[in-house]
MARVOLO-111699 format. One record per residue (C-alpha): residue number from 1; residue in one letter; x, y, z. Coordinates in pm, whole numbers, plus 50000, padded with zeros to 5 digits. Example, Ala and Ser with C-alpha at 12.3 -4.5 7.8 and 13.67 -1.06 7.14 Angstrom:
2
 volo fivo    c1    c2    c3
    1    a 51230 49550 50780
    2    s 51367 49894 50714
# end
This chain:
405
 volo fivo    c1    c2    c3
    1    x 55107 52187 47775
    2    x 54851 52182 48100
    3    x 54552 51998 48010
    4    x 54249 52203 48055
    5    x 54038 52117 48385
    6    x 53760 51870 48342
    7    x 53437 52035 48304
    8    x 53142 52042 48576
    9    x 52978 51680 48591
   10    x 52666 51832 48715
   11    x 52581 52072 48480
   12    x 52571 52095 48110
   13    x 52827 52194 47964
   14    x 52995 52466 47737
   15    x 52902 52305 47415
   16    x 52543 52332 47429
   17    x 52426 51949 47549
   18    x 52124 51943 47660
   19    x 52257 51657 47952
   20    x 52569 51709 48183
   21    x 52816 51477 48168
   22    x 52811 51288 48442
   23    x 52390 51221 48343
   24    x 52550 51130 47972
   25    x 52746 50860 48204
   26    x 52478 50782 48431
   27    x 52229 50702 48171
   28    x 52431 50597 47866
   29    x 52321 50204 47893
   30    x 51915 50326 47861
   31    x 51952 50605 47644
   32    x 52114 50381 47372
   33    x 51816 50166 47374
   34    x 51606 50266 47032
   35    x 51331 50346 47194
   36    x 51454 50548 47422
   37    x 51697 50761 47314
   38    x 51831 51052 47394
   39    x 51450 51213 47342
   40    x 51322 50969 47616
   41    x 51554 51093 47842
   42    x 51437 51457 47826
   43    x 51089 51327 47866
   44    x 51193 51181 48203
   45    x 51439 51496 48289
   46    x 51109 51714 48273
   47    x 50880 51470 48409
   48    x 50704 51545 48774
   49    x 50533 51212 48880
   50    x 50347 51225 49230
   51    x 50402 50894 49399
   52    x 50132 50825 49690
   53    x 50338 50563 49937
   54    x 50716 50539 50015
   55    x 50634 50131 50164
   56    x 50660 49783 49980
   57    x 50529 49896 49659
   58    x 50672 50258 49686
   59    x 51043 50185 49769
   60    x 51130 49977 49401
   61    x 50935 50214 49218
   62    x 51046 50469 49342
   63    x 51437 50339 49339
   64    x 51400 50283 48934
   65    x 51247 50628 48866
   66    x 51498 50836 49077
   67    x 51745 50582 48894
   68    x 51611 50615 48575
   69    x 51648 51030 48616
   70    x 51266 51116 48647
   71    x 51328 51516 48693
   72    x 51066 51596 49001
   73    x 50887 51317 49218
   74    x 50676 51407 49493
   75    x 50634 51155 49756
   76    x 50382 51148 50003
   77    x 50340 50914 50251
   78    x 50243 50996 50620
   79    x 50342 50692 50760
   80    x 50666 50629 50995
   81    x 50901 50336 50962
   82    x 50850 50028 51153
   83    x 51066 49692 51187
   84    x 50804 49493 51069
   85    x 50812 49680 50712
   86    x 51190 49611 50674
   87    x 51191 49278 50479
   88    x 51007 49444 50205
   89    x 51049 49836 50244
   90    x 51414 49810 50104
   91    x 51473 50164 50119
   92    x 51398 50211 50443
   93    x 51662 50083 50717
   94    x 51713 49950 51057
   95    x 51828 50297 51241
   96    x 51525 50501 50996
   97    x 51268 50331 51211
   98    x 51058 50553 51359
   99    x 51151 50834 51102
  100    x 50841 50945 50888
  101    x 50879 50738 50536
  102    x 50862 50998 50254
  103    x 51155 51120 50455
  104    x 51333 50810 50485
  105    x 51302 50732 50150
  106    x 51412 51049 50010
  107    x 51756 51006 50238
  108    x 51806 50674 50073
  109    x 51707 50820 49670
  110    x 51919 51145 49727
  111    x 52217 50892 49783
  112    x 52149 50724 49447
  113    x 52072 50998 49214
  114    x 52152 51404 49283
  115    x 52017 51524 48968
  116    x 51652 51443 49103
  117    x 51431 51704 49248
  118    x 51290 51526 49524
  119    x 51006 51635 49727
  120    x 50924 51487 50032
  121    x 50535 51530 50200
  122    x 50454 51385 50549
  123    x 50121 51394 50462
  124    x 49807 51180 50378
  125    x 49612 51227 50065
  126    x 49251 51405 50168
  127    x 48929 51445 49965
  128    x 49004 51790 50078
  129    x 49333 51861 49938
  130    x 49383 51561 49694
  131    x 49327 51788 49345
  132    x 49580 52074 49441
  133    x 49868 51796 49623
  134    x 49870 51606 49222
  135    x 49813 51945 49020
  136    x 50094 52024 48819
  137    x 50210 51669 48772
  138    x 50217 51444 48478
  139    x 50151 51113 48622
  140    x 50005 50988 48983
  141    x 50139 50648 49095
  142    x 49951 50522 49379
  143    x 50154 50243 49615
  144    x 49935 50222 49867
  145    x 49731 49938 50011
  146    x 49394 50107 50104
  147    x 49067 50128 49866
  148    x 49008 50443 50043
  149    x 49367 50619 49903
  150    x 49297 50418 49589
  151    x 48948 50541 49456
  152    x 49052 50924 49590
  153    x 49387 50900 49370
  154    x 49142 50776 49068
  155    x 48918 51038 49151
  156    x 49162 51276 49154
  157    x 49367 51202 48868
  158    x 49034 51184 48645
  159    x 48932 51518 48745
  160    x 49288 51643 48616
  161    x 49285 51456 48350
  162    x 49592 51247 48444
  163    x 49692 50870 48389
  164    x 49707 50681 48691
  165    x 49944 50377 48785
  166    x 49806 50198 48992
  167    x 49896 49844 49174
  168    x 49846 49585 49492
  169    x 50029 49318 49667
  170    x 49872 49040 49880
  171    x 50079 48752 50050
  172    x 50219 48594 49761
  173    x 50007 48787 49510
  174    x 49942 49107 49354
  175    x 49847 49343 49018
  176    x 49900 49629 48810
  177    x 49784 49841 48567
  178    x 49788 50217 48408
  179    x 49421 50349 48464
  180    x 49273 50654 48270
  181    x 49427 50928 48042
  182    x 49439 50826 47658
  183    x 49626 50573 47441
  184    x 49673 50765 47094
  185    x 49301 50910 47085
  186    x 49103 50649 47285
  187    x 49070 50657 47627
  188    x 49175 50418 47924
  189    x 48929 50296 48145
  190    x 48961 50431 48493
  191    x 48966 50226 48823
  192    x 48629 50294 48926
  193    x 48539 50176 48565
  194    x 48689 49825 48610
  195    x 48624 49804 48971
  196    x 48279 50016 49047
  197    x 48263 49886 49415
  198    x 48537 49772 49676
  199    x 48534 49397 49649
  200    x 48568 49220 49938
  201    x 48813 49249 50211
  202    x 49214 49163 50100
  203    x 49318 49363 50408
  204    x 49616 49466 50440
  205    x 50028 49322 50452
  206    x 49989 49395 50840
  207    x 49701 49172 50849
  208    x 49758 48900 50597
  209    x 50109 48914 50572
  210    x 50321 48913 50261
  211    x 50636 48786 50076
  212    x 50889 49134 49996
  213    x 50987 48995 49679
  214    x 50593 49022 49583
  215    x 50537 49359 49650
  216    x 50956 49380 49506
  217    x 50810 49229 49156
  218    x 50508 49448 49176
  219    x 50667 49791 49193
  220    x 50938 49751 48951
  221    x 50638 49659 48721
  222    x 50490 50005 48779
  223    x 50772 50151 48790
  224    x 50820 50035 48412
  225    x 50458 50118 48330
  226    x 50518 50446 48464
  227    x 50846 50495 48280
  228    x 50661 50380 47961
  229    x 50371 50639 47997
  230    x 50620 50922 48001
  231    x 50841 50839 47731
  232    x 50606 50829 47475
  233    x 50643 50371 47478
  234    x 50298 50313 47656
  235    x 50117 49982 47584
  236    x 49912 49998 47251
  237    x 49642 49785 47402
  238    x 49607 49875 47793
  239    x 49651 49552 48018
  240    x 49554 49468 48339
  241    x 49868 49221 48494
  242    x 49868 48976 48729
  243    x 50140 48802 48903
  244    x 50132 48473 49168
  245    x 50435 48329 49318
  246    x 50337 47993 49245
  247    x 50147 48046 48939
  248    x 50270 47911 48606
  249    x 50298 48153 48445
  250    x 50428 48336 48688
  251    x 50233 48679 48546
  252    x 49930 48699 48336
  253    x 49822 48965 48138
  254    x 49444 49024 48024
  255    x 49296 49286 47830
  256    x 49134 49553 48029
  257    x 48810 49692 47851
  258    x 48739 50002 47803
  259    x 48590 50269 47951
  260    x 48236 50224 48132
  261    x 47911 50493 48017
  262    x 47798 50427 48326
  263    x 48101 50529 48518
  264    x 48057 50792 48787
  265    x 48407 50939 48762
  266    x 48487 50966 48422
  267    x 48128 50851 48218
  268    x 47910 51072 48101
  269    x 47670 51121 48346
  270    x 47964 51172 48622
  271    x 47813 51269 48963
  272    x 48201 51279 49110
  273    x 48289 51659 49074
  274    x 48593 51851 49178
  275    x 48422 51883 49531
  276    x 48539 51496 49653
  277    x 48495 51585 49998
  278    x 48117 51494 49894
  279    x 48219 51155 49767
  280    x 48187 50983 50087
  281    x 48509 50751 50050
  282    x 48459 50616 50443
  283    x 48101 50511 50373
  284    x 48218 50395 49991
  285    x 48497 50138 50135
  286    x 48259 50015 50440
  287    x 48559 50178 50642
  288    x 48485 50181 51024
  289    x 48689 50398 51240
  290    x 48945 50248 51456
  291    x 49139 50347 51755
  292    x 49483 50399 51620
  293    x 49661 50280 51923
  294    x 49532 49950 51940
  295    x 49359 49884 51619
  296    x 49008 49826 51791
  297    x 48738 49888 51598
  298    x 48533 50173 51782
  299    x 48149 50066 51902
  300    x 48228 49721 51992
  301    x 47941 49571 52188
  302    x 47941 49247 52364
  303    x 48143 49220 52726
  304    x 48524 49295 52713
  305    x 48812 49323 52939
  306    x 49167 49450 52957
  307    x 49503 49284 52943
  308    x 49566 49344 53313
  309    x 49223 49205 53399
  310    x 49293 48870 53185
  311    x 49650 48856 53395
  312    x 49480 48822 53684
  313    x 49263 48532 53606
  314    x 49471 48333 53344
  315    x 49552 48008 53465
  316    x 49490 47650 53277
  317    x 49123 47673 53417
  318    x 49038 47932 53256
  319    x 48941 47849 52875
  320    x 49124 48163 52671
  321    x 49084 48090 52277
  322    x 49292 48225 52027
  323    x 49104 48353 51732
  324    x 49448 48371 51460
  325    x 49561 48155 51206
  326    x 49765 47859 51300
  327    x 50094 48014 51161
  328    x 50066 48286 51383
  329    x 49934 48119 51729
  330    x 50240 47897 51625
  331    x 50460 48270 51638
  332    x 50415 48367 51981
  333    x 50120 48282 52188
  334    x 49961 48325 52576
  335    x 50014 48011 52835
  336    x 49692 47808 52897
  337    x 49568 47921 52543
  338    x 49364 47684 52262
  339    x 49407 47790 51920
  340    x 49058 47802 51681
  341    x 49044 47974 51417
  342    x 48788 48268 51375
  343    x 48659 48089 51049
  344    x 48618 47775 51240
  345    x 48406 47941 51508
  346    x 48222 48110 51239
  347    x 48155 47811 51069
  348    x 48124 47583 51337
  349    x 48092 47711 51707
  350    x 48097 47388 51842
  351    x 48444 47351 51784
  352    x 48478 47554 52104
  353    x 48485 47379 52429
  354    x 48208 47333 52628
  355    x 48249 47606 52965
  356    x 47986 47851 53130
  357    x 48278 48136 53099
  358    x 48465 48198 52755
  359    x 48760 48446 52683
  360    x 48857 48538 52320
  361    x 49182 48681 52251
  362    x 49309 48795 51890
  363    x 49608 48974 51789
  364    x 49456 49316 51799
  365    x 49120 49289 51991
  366    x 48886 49299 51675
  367    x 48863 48917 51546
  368    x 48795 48843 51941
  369    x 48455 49018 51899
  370    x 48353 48885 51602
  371    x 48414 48528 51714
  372    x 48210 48621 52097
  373    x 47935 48751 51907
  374    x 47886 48437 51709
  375    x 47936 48220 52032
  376    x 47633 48404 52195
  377    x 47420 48345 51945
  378    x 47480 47994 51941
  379    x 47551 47982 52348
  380    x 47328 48228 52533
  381    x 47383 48067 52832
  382    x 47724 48084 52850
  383    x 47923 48388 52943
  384    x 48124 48496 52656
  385    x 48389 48768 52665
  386    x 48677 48871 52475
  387    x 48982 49063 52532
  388    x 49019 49454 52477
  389    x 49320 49511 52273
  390    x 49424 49151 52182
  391    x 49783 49053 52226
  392    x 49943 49409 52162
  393    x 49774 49564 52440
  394    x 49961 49218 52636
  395    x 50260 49320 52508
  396    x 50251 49681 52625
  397    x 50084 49690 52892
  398    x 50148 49366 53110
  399    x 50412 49177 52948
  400    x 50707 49408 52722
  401    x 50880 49029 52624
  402    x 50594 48912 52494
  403    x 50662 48923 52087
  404    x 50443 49202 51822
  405    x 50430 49148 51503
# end
């Protein structure tokens, strides 16, 4: 007697299961956990989770919720792949560079699950569009590294009443938490709630660098907090975590408290509205605009001049400081150059030698400025210029061996 052909793997079959056999196989080793079930697993099948930022957070979150069979995930990310993301963008590869990353990543996910719906959106998240791009989802995870993006996707998700995962990673640290919707029938605090005001200036991985096991550690954490939030397994007390690579422990978790009366995004008196174009997120993060090409910062006063200009008169007479850190002066760095840091100058502006004509030189042209406006102040004698563009503009406009970064 002929056996009967195996039934479809990819769709449920004739019996009724709710789950097609090859996403009985696929998910067997969670589902038999008891508090996930076969229930759980629905939950996720008929989940939609926006996910803003396919990078170093992004990538392992979004590689455990495609794996763990999240139904719809909508990833937006505007961004294009770079070499310098690849040590920590694992989803992302070598011959991808240059391709836009919600794209990238979805070529990499599609390849690892096919019984996701995923939907890919070149696109940034705007004030303007932010509240219909996360309508009709059940959860916003936000992977980016920008207050800006971060304070819109809390702004956002508040004013749809959705919870919010939200993390950071820094060198070799970084955090996590779920901000907003409700545990049983009291509410989370939002981010604005716990952080009212950007604090500070962490930058950014391009700036400060970071380990990719950091960022690696961080988004499988969300990834788990969002996996949590939609099976019904959330945290009964929420929990703000946070994890350094030489700390002991290695991850600390505090209590987050609750929600703030005088918060203006989800307290009573709110004056954020569905209109968050009014907001004012540029002016609310101290964000000044930038050229995109070269990173300068636009405005700059003070006397500059170009790469080709600074080729012409380099020579070991000429006294060219370096504004970076020593680790990266100790990367790649011009002939004839002297290495201060910019907090040393700040600090102490005698610490640069004594000459009537100065050059500063940074990696991107906006350090350099900062450091020649302190100098003048405490030199007005001297002349005191820095160089427009830093050592990127070297590298592409007067010297293509000279290493980026």
């Amino acid at each position: 007697m002929t056996a009967p052909p195996p039934l479809p793997r990819d769709v449920p079959d004739d019996e009724g299961y709710p789950l097609s056999l090859d996403e009985y196989a696929r998910y067997g080793r969670q589902m038999m956990m008891p508090d996930w079930g076969l229930e759980g697993q629905l939950k996720l099948k008929a989940a939609r989770v926006a996910v803003i930022g396919a990078g170093g957070l992004g990538c392992p979150l979004l590689q455990y919720l495609v794996g763990a069979g999240v139904g719809t995930i909508t990833i937006y990310d505007h961004d294009t792949v770079s070499a310098s993301n690849l040590h920590r963008q694992v989803l992302h590869t070598t011959e991808r560079v240059g391709m836009n990353k919600a794209l990238s990543a979805c070529v990499a996910l599609a390849a690892l699950n096919p019984h996701v719906n995923l939907q890919p959106r070149p696109e940034p998240i705007l004030p303007s569009t932010a509240l219909d791009q996360l309508r009709d989802h059940d959860l916003v995870v936000d992977c980016t590294d920008r207050p800006f993006t971060r304070y819109l996707a809390n702004d956002a998700a508040v004013r749809l009443s959705l919870p919010l995962v939200s993390g950071a990673a820094i060198a070799s640290a970084g955090q996590w938490a779920v901000y907003g919707g409700s545990v049983g029938t009291a509410r989370r605090a939002c981010y604005r709630c716990l952080w009212p005001r950007v604090v500070g200036d962490a930058g950014s991985c391009a700036d400060n660098g970071v380990w990719g096991p950091v960022v690696g550690m961080v988004g499988t954490a969300m990834a788990s907090e969002a996996i949590k939030l939609v099976i019904g397994r959330e945290d009964a007390q929420p929990l703000l975590h946070l994890l350094h690579l030489g700390g002991a422990p290695l991850v600390r978790s505090v209590r987050m408290r609750g929600p703030s009366v005088k918060c203006i995004a989800c307290g009573p008196d709110a004056t954020i509205t569905d209109d968050l174009e009014a907001v004012g997120y540029d002016e609310f993060c101290g964000i000044t605009p930038q050229d995109e090409e070269t990173g300068l910062v636009a405005g700059g006063v003070g006397e500059r001049i170009g790469v080709k200009d600074l080729a012409e008169i380099l020579s070991p007479e000429v006294v060219l400081v370096d504004t970076r850190p020593p680790t990266e002066f100790g990367i790649c760095a011009l002939p004839h150059s002297t290495n201060i840091p910019l907090q040393t100058i700040l600090a102490t502006p005698d610490a640069v030698p004594s000459a009537s004509d100065i050059l500063f030189i940074c990696r991107r042209g906006n350090d350099s400025q900062i450091a020649a406006a302190r100098l003048r102040t405490a030199r007005p004698d001297a002349r005191v210029r820095d160089v427009r563009g830093g050592l990127t503009a070297w590298s592409r406009d007067v010297d293509p061996k000279f290493p980026v970064y």
